[in-house]
C-alpha positions in Angstrom: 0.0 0.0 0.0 1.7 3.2 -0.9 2.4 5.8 1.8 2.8 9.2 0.4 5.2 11.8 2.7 4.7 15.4 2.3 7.7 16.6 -0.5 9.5 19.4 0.3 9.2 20.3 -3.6 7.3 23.4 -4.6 4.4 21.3 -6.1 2.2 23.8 -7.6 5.2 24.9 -9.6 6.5 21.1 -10.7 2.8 20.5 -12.0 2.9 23.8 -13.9 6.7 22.8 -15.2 5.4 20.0 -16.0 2.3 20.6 -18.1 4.7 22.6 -20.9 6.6 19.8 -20.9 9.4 20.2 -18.8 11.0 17.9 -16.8 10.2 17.4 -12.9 12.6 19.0 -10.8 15.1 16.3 -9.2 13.3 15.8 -5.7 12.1 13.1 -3.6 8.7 12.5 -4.1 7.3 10.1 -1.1 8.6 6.8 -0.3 6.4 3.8 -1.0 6.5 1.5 2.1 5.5 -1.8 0.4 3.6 -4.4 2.4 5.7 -7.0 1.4 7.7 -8.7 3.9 11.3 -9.8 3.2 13.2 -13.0 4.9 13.6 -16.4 4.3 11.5 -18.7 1.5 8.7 -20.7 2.2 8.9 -24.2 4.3 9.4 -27.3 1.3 6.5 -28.3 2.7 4.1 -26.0 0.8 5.7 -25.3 -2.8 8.7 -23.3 -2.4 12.3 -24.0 -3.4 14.9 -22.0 -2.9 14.6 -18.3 -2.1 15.4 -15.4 -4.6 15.1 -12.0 -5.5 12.6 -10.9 -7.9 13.8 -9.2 -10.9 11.9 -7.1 -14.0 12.4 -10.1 -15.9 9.1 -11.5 -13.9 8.4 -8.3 -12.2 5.1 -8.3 -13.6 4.2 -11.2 -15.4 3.9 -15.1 -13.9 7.1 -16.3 -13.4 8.6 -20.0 -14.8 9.7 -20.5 -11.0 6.2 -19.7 -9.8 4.5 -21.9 -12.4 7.1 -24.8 -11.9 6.3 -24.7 -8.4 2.8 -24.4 -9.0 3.0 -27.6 -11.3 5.5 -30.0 -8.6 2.7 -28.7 -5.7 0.2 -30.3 -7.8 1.5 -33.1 -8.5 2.7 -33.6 -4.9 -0.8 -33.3 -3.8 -3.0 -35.0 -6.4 -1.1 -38.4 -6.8 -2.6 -41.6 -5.9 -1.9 -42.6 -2.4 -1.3 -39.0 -1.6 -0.8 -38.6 2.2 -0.9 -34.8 1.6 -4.4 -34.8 -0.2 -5.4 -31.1 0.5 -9.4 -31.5 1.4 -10.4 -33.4 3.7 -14.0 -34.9 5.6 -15.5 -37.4 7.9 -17.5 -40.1 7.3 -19.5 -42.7 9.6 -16.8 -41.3 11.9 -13.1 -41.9 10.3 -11.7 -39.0 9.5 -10.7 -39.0 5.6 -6.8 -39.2 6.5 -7.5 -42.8 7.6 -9.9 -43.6 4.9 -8.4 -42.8 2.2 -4.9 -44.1 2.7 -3.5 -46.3 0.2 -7.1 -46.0 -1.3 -7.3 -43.9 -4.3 -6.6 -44.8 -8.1 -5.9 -42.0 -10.6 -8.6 -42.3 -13.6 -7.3 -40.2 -15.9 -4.6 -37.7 -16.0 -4.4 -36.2 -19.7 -1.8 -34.8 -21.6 -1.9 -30.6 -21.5 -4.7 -29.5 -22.9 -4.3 -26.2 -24.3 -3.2 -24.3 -21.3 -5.0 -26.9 -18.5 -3.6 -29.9 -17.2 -6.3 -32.4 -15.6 -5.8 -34.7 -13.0 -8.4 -36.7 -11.5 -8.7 -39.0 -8.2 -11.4 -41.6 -7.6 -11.9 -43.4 -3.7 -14.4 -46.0 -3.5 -15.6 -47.7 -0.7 -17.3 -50.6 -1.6 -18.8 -52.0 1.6 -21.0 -48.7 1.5 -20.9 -47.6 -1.6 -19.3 -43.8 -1.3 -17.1 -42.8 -3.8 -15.1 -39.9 -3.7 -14.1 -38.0 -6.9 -11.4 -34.9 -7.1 -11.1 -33.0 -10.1 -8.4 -30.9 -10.1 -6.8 -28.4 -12.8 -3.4 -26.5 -12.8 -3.0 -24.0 -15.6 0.3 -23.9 -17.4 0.3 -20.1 -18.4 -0.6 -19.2 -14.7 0.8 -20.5 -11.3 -2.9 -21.7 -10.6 -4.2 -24.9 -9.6 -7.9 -25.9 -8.4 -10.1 -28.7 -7.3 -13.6 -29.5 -6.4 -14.6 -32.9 -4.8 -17.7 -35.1 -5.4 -19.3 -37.8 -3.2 -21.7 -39.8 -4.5 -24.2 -42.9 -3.0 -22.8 -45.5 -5.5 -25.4 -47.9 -3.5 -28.7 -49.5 -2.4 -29.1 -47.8 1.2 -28.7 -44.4 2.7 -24.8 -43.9 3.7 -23.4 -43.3 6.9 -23.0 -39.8 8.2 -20.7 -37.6 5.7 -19.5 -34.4 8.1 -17.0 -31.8 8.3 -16.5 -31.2 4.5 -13.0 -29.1 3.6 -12.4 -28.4 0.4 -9.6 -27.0 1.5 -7.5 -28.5 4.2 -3.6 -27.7 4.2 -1.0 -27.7 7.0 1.9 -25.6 6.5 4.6 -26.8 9.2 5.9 -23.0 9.3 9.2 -23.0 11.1 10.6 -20.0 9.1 11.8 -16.1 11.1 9.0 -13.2 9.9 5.3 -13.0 10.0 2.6 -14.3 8.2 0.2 -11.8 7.0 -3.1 -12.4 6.0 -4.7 -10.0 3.6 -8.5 -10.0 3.4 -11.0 -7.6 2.4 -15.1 -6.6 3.1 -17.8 -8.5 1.1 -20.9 -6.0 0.3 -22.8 -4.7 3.3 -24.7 -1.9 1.1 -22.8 0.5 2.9 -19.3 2.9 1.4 -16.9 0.3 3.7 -17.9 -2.2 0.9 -14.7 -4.2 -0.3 -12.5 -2.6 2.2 -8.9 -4.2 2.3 -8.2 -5.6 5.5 -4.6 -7.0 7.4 -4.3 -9.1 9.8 -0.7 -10.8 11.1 -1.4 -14.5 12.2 0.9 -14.9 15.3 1.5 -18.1 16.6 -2.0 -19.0 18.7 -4.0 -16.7 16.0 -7.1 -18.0 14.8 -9.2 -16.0 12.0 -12.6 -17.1 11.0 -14.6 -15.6 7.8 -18.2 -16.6 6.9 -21.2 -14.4 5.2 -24.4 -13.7 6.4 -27.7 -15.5 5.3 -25.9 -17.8 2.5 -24.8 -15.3 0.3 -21.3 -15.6 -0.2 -20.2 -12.1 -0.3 -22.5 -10.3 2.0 -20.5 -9.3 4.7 -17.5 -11.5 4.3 -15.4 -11.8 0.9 -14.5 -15.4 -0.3 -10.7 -14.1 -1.5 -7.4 -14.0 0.5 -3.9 -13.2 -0.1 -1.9 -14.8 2.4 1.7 -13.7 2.9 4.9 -15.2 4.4 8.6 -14.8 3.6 9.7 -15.2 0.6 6.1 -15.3 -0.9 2.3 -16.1 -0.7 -0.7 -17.6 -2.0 -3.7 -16.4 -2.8 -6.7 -18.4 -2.1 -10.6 -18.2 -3.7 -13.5 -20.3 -2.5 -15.7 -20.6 -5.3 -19.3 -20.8 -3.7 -22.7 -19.5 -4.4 -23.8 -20.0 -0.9 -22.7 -20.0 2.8 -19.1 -21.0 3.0 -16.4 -20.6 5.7 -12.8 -20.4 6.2 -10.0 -20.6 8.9 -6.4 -19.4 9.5 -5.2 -20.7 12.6 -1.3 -20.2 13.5 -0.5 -23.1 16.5 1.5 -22.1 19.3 4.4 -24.8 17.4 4.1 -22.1 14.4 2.6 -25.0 12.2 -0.5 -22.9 10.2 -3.9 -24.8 8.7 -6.1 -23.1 6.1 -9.4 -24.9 6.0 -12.4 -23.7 4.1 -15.9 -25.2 2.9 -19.2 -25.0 3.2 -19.8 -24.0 6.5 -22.4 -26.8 7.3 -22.1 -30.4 6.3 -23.6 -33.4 8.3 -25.6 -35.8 6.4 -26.7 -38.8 4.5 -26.7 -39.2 1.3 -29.3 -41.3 -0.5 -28.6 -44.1 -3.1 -27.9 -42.0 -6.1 -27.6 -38.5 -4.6 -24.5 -36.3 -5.0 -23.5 -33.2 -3.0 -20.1 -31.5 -4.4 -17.8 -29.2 -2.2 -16.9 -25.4 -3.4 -14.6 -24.9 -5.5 -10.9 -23.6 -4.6 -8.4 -22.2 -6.6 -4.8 -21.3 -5.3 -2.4 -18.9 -6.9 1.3 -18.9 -5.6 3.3 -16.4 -6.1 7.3 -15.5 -5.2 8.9 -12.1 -4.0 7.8 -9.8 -1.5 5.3 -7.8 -3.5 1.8 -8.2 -2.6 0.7 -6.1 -5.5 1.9 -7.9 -8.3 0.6 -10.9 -7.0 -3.3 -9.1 -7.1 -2.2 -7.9 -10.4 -1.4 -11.9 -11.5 -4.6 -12.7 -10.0 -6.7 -10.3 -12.0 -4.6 -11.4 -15.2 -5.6 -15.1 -14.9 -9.0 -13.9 -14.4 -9.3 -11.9 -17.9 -7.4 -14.9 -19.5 -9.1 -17.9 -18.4 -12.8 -16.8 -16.1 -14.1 -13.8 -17.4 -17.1 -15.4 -19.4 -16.8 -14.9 -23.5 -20.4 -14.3 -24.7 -20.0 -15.5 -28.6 -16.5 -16.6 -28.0 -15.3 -13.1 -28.1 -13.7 -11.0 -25.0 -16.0 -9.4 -22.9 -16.0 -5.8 -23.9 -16.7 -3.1 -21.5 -20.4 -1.5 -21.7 -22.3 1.8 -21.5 -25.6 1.1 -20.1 -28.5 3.7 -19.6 -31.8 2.3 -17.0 -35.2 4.8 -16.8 -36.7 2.1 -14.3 -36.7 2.7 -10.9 -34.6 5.6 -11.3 -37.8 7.7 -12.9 -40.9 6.0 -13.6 -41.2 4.4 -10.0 -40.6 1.2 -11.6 -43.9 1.0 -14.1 -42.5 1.5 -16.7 -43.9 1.2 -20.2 -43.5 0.4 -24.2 -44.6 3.9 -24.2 -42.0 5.6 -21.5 -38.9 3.0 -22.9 -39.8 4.5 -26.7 -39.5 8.2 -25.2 -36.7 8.1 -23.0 -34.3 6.0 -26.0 -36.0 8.5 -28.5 -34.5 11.3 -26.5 -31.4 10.2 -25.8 -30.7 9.6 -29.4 -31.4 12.9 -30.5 -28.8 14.1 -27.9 -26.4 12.3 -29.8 -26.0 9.6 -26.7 -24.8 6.1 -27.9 -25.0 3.2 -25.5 -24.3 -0.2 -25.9 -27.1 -1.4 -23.7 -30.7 -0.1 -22.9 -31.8 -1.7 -19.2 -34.6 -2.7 -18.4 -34.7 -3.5 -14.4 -37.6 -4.7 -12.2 -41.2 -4.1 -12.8 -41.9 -5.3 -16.3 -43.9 -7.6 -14.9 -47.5 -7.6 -13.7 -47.6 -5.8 -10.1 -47.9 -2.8 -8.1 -44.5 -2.8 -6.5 -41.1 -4.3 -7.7 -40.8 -6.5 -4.7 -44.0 -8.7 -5.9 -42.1 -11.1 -8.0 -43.0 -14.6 -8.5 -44.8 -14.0 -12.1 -42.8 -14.0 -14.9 -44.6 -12.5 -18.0 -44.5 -9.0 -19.8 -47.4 -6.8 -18.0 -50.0 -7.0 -20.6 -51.1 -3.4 -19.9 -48.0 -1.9 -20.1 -46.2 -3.5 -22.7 -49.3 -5.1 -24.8 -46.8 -6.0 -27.3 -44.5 -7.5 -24.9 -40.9 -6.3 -24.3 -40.2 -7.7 -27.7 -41.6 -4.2 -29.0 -39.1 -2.9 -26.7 -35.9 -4.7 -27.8 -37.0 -4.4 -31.5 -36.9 -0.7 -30.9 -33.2 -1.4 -29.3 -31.9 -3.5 -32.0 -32.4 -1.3 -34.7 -30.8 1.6 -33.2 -27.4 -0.6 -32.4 -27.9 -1.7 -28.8 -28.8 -4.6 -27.3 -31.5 -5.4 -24.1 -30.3 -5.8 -20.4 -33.9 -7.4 -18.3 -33.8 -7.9 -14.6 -35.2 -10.8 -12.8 -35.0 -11.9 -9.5 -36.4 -15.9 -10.3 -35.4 -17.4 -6.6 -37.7 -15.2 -4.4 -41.5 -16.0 -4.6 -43.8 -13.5 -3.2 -47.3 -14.9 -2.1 -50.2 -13.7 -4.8 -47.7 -14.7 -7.6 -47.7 -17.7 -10.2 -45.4 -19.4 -8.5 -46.7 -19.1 -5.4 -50.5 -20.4 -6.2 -49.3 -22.7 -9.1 -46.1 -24.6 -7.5 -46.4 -24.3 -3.9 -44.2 -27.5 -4.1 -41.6 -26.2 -5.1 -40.8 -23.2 -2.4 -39.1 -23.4 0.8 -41.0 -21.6 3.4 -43.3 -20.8 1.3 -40.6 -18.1 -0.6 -37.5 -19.2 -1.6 -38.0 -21.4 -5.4 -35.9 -24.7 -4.3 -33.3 -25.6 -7.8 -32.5 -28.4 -5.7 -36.2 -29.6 -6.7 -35.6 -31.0 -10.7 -38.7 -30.0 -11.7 -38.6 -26.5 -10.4 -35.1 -26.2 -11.9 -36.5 -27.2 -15.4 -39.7 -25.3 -15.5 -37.2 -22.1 -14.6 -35.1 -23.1 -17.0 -37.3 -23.4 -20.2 -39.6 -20.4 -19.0 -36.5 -18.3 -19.2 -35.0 -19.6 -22.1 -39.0 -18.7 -23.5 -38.6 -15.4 -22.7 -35.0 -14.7 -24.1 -36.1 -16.1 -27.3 -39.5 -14.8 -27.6 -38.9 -11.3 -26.0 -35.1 -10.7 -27.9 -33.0 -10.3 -24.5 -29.6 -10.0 -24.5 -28.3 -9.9 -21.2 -30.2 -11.9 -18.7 -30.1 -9.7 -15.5 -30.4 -12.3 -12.3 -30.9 -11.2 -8.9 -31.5 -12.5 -5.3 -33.0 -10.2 -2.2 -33.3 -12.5 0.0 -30.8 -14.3 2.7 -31.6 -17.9 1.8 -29.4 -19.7 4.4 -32.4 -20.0 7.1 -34.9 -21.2 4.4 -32.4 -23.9 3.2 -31.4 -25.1 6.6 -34.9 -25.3 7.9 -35.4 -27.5 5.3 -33.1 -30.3 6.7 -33.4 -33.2 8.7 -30.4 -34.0 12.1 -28.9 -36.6 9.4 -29.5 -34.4 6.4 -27.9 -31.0 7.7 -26.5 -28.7 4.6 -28.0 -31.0 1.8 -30.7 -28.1 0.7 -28.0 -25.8 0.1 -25.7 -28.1 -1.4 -28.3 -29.3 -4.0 -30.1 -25.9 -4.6 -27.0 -24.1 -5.6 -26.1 -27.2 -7.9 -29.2 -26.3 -9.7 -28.5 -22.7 -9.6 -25.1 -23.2 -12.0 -26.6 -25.7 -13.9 -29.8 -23.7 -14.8 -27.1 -20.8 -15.9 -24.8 -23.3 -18.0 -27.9 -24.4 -19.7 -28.8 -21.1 -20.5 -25.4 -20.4 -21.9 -25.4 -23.5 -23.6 -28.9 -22.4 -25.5 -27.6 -19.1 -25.7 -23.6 -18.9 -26.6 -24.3 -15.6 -27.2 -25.8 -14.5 -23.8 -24.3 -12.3 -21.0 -25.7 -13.1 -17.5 -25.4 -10.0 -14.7 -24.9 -11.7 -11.2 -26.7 -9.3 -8.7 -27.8 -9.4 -4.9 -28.3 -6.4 -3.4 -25.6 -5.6 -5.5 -22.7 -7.1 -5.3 -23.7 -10.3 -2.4 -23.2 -13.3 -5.0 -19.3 -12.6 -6.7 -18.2 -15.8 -5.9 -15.9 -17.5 -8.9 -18.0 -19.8 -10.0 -20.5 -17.4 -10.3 -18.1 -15.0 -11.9 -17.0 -17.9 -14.4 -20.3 -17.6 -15.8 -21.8 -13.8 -15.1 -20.2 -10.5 -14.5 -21.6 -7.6 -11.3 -23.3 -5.0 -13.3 -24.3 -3.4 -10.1 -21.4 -3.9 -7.6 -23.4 -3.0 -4.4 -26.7 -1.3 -3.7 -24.7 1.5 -1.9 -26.5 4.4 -2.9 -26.5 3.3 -6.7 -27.5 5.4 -9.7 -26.9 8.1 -6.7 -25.1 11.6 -8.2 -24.8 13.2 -4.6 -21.3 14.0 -4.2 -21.5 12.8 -0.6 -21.6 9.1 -1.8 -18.8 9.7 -3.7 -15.6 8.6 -1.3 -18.1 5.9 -0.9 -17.7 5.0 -4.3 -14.1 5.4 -4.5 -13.4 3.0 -2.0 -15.6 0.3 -3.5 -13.2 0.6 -6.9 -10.3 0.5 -4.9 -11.2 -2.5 -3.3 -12.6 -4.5 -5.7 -10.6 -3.9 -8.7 -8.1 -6.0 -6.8 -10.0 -9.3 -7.4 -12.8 -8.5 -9.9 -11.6 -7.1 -12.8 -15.2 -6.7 -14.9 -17.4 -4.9 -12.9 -20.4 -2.1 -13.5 -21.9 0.6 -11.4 -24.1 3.7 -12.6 -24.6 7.3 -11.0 -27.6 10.0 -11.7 -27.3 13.5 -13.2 -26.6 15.9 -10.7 -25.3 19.0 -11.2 -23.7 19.8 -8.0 -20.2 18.7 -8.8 -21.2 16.2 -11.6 -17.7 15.7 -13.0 -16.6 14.5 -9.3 -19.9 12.2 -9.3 -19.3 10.3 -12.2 -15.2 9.9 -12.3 -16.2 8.4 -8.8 -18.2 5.6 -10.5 -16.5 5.2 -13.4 -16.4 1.2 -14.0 -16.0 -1.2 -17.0 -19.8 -1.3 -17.1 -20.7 1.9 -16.7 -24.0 3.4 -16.2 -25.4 7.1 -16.7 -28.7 8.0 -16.0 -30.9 11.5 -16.4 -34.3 12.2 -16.4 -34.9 13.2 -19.8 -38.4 14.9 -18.8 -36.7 17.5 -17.4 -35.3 20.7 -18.9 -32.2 22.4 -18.4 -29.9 18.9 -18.5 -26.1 19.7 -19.3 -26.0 17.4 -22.9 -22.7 18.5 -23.4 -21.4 17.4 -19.8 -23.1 14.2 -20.7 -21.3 13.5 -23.6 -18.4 14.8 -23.1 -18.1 12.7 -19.9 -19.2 9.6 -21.6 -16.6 9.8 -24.4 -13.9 10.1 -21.4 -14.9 7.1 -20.2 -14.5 5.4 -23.7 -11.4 7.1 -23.8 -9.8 5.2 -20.5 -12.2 2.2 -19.5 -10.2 -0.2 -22.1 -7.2 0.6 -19.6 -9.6 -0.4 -16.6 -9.1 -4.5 -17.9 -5.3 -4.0 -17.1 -3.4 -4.2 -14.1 -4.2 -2.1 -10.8 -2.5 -0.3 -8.8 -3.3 1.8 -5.5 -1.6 4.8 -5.1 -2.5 6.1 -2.0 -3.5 4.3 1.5 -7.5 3.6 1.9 -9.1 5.8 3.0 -13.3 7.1 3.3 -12.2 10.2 5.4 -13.3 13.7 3.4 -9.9 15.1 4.2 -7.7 12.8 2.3 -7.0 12.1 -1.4 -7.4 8.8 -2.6 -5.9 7.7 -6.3 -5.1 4.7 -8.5 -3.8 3.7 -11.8 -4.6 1.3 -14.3 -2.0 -0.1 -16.9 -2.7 -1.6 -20.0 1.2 -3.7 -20.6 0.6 -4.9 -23.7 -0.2 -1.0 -25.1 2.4 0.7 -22.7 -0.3 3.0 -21.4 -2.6 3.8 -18.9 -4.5 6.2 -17.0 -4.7 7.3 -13.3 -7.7 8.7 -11.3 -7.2 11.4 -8.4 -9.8 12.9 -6.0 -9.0 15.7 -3.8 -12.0 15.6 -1.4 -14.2 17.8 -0.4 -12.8 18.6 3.0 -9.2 18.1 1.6 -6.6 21.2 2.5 -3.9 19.5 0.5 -3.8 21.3 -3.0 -1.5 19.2 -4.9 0.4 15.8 -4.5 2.6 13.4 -6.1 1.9 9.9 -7.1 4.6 7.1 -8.1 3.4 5.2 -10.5 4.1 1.4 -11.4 4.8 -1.0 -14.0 6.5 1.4 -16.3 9.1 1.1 -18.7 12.0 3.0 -17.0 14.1 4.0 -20.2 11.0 4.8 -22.0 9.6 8.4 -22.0 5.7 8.9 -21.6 3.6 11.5 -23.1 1.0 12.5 -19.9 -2.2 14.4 -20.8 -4.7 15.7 -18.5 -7.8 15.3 -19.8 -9.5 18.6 -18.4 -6.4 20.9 -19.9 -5.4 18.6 -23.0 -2.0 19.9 -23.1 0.6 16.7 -23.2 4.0 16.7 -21.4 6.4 14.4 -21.2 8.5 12.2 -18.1 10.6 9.5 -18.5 9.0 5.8 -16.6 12.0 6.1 -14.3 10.9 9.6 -12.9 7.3 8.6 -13.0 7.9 5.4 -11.0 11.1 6.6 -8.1 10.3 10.8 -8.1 6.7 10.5 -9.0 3.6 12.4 -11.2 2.7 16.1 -9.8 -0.7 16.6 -9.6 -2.5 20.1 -8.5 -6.7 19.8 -8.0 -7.9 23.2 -7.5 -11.4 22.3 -6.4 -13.2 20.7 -3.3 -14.2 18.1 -4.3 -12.1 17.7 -7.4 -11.2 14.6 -9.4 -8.6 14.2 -12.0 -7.9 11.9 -15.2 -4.3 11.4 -16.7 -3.8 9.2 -19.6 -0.2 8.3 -20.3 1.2 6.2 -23.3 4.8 5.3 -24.3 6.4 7.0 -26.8 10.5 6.9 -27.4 12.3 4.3 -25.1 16.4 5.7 -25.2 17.5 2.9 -26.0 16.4 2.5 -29.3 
């Protein structure tokens, strides 16, 4: 985390200098005071070899030690007869470390397939019929391997009690001088310390416990870690739609255990029946740079989870929503036409028109349960809606929130079945899963949607777990969220084109294997589609945060023209939302379009790396900044905000991942004229900035332009 100190340069007149094109004065800038922690490597025991510095030849980029070691760990730990299997459980009593012994048979382990390398472990107990199945994957580009385990009733009679499921089960015998540092950040809590970063150093004797609240898996907690010890760190991800939990506990011997699962398991499975554990993925990474190990993890995301509608990249989005922002949520055929009529003749292009909740027949969003175009308000259905879309070059964004079941809805007289206390549609039902899934695939067909907008307002935990029996404890969940990502890869399979939005509350649901399949179009439900420059720091904080794990993400803000410009640099996202009331008269349309074509200008850069620039921070009298760098265009952009309460005029900020021989041309967006700094001085002495107004926000683009030794 960098940690600026005051410079005893005359800032004000280095920023000037600096605008024409001169060259920064030789001062010192601020120290950054890196979170990384030098000493010795890693134990054997985990995956480290020998110690070393890092140099630029893998400064940024996965390294060929890192993926080496990633490869030998898993091939350490997914062999048959493994003693070092990492997951672990109990069943009828014997803990899985006895069972298991000697007792697994490798079933297929194929040759690299593109950049993925399978490896798969069966254990079958044949006097009760359990079998046990690990899938795992390691990645040959990245210095990423993950598993998920399977048990399944192979037999005639109900098995004995399967309990205390770990995915993820792994002893370190830590024995090594330094600390271990555990890095974890804030799920969504609809509130501005959303996605806050978080440190915590795991003496010996610490224990740190993480779980959500009400079986969302990332409201409240976060299901991402970066763990950090000498010589390097791991980061961990438990991929799970539902309630999950996870441990670090340091022994008084030093020795420290990671376990995580789901957080309830103790049950019986029935002849044929299947329950699965989350999924985990571990990235290891060398040095003592915490940073570029985020910035490794957000690379293997874009390369190998970030779903590919069409087989194409995901692209990043402007999006534009009159629902619930104007019309109360009724809206109409009739409203839709006049507020995309309107925006067209302001010259305004988007890439999506959305259509949130109340499209459907009620008298308040919250009555869902009915899923059918509101025959009053859309007599044509919302097919007259997306026609109008499609032939003006955007495509059709439609909210649903299919899970929840309000009473007085179809659902809710037609298939009282098929809810859990009488509100929560149960996936783990087949028959409600299929009748979801061909209703929606219906509607996407018949009605031309594009992006299938899911949400869930509900905390489903007490509904699933009310549900089960002593002997059956955590089977609800477990099957209900297999039907959730099933009824999504169906629909993608149906629809290789289709985009799917993952929403609750915002941004409650970002597990990976939900983000393997949908992107957050509305990171959190703090004060969204909000232009009140109050909510702003907010805002700031959430991008700082999450742009450390997610890399595709969306939020919107309303027109407001007490410090607009502020308001919307605050939001700015790869999905990226502005809305106005177009009823009303005396709307700034060049503001508007100016500020969206800024945002085209920079959001490619937003799919690059990150890196903070200044500590967190919510408080009114700091800055906060950030930069994100494309590496394969040599350019980037960086994002200041002097807050409103701020006495600091100016600053400097050191930025990262630069080529130090090369020079950079640096514009400022709001004065246009270009100077020029060298990578070195922008990285060790640092980038002058001077924001005159409270609250203020500036956008620098810089790109490389003649390296000196060419």
């Amino acid at each position: 985390m960098a940690i600026l100190s005051t410079p005893s340069m005359n800032l004000r007149w280095a920023a000037k200098r600096w605008f024409r094109g001169g060259r920064m004065p030789s001062a010192t800038a601020g120290d950054w005071i890196g979170a990384g922690l030098s000493g010795t490597p890693w134990p054997l025991a985990l995956f480290l070899a020998a110690g070393g510095c890092l140099n630029l030849g893998f400064a940024f980029g996965p390294a060929a030690q890192e993926i080496d070691q990633a490869h030998r760990w898993s091939s350490e730990h997914f062999k048959p007869g493994s003693p070092a299997l990492p997951f672990s459980f109990v069943f009828g009593g014997r803990p899985s470390s006895e069972l298991l012994n000697g007792r697994s048979r490798a079933v297929e382990h194929p040759k690299p397939v593109g950049q993925l390398i399978g490896r798969q472990l069966t254990f079958a107990d044949p006097q009760t019929g359990l079998q046990v199945d690990c899938a795992a994957v390691e990645y040959t580009d990245y210095p990423v391997v993950e598993w998920t385990v399977h048990f399944r009733n192979t037999g005639a009679r109900p098995l004995p009690i399967l309990e205390n499921i770990d995915a993820l089960d792994l002893r370190i015998p830590f024995k090594a001088p330094g600390r271990i540092v555990l890095r974890s950040w804030r799920g969504d809590s609809n509130s501005p310390d959303s996605y806050q970063p978080l440190e915590q150093i795991l003496s010996p004797g610490a224990k740190q416990r993480f779980a959500p609240i009400g079986g969302r898996p990332a409201n409240g907690a976060f299901p991402y870690y970066n763990l950090q010890i000498p010589g390097g760190g791991l980061i961990l991800a438990v991929g799970w739609p539902g309630q999950w939990a996870a441990t670090f506990t340091r022994a008084d011997t030093g020795e420290l255990r990671i376990a995580a699962g789901q957080e309830l398991t103790h049950l019986s499975l029935k002849p044929g029946e299947q329950v699965r554990t989350p999924l985990i993925a571990c990235l290891f990474w060398r040095g003592t740079d915490a940073v570029r190990a985020q910035n490794l993890w957000r690379r293997w995301m874009l390369a190998h989870n970030l779903p590919r509608p069409g087989g194409k990249p995901l692209a990043p989005l402007l999006a534009f929503c009159s629902g619930g922002f104007f019309e109360g949520l009724k809206v109409s055929e009739t409203s839709e036409k006049r507020f995309i009529d309107v925006l067209g003749q302001q010259g305004v292009k988007l890439d999506y028109w959305w259509m949130d909740a109340g499209w459907y027949p009620c008298s308040a969003w919250p009555q869902v349960g009915t899923w059918e175009p509101d025959p009053q308000r859309f007599p044509n259905g919302l097919k007259a809606v997306s026609d109008y879309v499609h032939a003006r070059d955007m495509k059709l964004i439609v909210w649903f929130e299919p899970e929840r079941v309000e009473a007085g809805s179809w659902l809710s007289m037609r298939h009282p079945e098929w809810l859990l206390g009488g509100k929560l549609l149960n996936l783990g039902n087949p028959e409600a899963k299929q009748w979801l899934t061909e209703h929606v695939d219906h509607l996407i067909r018949e009605q031309g949607i594009d992006l299938y907008r899911q949400d869930f307002n509900m905390d489903p935990l007490e509904f699933w777990r009310r549900n089960d029996a002593p002997d059956r404890q955590g089977i609800t969940e477990n099957l209900h969220l297999q039907g959730y990502l099933a009824f999504w890869d169906e629909l993608r399979r149906r629809h290789p084109g289709l985009l799917i939005d993952s929403c609750a509350s915002g941004g409650r649901r970002n597990d990976l294997e939900t983000l393997r399949r949908a992107v957050p179009l509305l990171r959190s439900d703090y004060q969204s589609f909000q232009g009140d420059p109050a909510f702003a720091p907010g805002n700031q904080c959430h991008t700082y945060g999450l742009s450390s794990w997610i890399p595709y993400y969306g939020q919107g803000v309303y027109y407001n023209p007490d410090h607009y410009v502020y308001s919307v640099r605050s939001h700015f996202c790869p999905a990226f939302g502005m809305a106005v009331d177009v009823r009303k008269s005396g709307l700034d349309w060049p503001l508007y379009r100016r500020l969206a074509k800024e945002w085209r200008q920079v959001v490619d850069f937003m799919l690059g790396d990150f890196y903070p620039l200044t500590p967190y921070s919510l408080a009114e009298t700091n800055w906060m900044a950030w930069q994100f760098h494309a590496p394969d265009r040599h350019a980037g952009f960086v994002q200041a905000f002097r807050r409103s309460q701020s006495e600091q005029a100016t600053t400097v900020l050191r930025l990262h991942g630069l080529v130090p021989k090369a020079q950079y041309v640096i514009t400022d967006v709001d004065l246009g004229m270009p100077g020029k700094m060298s990578g070195k001085d922008l990285m060790q002495l640092g980038l002058p900035l001077e924001i005159k107004a409270r609250p203020g926000a500036a956008v620098i683009t810089y790109e490389e332009g003649v390296r000196s030794d060419r």
